[in-house]
N, C-alpha and C positions, 0 to 999 in steps of 0.2 A: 619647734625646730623645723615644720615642714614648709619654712621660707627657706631655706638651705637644701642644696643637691649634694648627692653624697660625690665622695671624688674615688676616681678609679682606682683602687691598688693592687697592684703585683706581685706574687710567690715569687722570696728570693730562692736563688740557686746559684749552682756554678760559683767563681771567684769574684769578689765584692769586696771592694774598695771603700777605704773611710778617709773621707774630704780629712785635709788637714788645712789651716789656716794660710793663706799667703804670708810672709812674712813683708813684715814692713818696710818701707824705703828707709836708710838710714835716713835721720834727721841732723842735715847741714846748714851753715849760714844761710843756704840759696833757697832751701825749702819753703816752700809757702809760710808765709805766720802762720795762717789758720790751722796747722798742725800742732802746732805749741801752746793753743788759745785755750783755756776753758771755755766752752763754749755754755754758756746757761740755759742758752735753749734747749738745750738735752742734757741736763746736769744739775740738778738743782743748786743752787747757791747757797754756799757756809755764810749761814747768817745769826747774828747775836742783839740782842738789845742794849742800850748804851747802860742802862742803871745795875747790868750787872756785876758784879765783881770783876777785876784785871784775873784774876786768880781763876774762877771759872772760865773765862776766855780761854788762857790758856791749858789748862786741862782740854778742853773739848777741841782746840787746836791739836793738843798729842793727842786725843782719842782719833781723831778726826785723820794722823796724818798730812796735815796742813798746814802752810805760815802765815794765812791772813782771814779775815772774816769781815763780811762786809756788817755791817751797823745800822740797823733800820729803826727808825721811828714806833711809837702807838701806831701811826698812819702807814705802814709797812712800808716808807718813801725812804730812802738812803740819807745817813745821817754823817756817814764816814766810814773807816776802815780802820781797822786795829789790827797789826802785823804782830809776828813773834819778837821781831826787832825789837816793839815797842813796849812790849811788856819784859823783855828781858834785857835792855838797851840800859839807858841813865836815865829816861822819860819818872819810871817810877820814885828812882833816889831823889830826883829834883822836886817831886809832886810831892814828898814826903818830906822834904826839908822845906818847900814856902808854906807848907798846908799846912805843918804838925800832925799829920793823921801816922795811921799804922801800914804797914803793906797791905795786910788782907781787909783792908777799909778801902782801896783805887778801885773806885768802878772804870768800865771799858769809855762812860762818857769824859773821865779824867783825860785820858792818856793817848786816845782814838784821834788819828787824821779826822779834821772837821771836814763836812761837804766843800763846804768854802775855799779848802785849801783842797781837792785832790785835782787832778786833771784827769781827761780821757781822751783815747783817741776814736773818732766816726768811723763804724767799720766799712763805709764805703773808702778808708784809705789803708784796710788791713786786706781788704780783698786783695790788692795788688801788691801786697808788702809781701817781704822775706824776711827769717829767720832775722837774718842779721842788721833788718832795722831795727826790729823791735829791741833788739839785744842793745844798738847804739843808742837809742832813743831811754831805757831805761838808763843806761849807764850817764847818758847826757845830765839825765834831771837826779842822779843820785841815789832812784826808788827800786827796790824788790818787787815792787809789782805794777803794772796799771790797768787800767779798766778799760770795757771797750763800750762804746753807746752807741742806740743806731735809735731814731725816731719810733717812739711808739705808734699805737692805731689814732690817740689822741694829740699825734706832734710833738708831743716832751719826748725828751731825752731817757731813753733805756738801757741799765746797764746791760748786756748782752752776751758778753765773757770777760776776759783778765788773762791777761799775763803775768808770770811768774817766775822770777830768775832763777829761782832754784828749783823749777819745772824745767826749766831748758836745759838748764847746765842738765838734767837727768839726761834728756830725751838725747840729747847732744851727747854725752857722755866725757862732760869734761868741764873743768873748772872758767868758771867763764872769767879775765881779768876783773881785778877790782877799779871803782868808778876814778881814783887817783891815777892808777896804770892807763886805761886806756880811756879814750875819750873819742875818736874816731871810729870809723869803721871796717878803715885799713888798718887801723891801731889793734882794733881786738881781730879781726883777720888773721894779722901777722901773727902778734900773743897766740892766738889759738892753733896755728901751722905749727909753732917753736915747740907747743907743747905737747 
């Protein structure tokens, strides 16, 4: 330890105050995105592998507190995304009616958003976004959640964080319109003013 200087400390006395936290900006349409993001880079990723059961997904979703899990390969490379929607949606009754199998026989690679199908947005356009794009932009395409990518060290594509409709409605504190209701921006604006 004698590459380290010691640091100077001071006998309390007298009246002494304890730091309490700032409290947060509320979080509104106009807020930065990046307040709403999970951010991966400081958060590890809920992540699953595709052969495992729909049933263990789901558990480790309620353990977890969470409604999606992203889906990685042998090669730890993104293979899709399995939401609560989709294990608890008609994905499964349909899988079980072409397939003949049982419930607790859907693995996550049955039922899981393939690679091929998800989208994301480059967060060199979440930098300058607000709450209330991402909110239109999910509601646009229909999805509970989407991903965010920004170029790795090697050039390919990095997930980086996700948004989560039912992370906002939290942080927001309020039911965000469903994708039928509103479809604009002025549309859930307005919806969320009424409400």
């Amino acid at each position: 330890m004698s590459d380290y200087h010691l640091l100077p400390a001071q006998r309390l006395t007298g009246a002494v105050r304890v730091a309490t936290p700032a409290q947060p900006e509320p979080v509104t349409l106009t807020s930065p995105a990046l307040v709403v993001m999970t951010d991966l880079r400081h958060i590890p990723a809920a992540v699953i592998e595709p052969d495992v059961t729909m049933e263990s997904a789901n558990a480790y979703m309620m353990l977890r507190g969470i409604r999606s899990l992203l889906v990685l390969n042998r090669d730890k490379l993104l293979a899709g995304i399995i939401t609560a929607t989709d294990i608890l949606g008609e994905k499964p009754l349909r899988f079980i009616q072409e397939r003949c199998v049982k419930h607790n026989e859907i693995l996550v690679s049955d039922i899981m958003t393939p690679l091929d199908r998800l989208e994301a947005i480059h967060m060199s356009e979440i930098q300058h976004a607000r709450v209330g794009n991402i909110i239109a932009s999910l509601c646009d395409t229909g999805r509970q959640h989407t991903l965010v990518i920004e170029n790795g060290v090697d050039g390919q594509p990095t997930v980086c964080g996700m948004f989560s409709l039912t992370q906002i409605e939290k942080q927001l504190g309020t039911i965000i319109p469903s994708v039928e209701i509103a479809r604009t921006f002025t549309e859930i604006e307005a919806a969320l003013a009424a409400g």
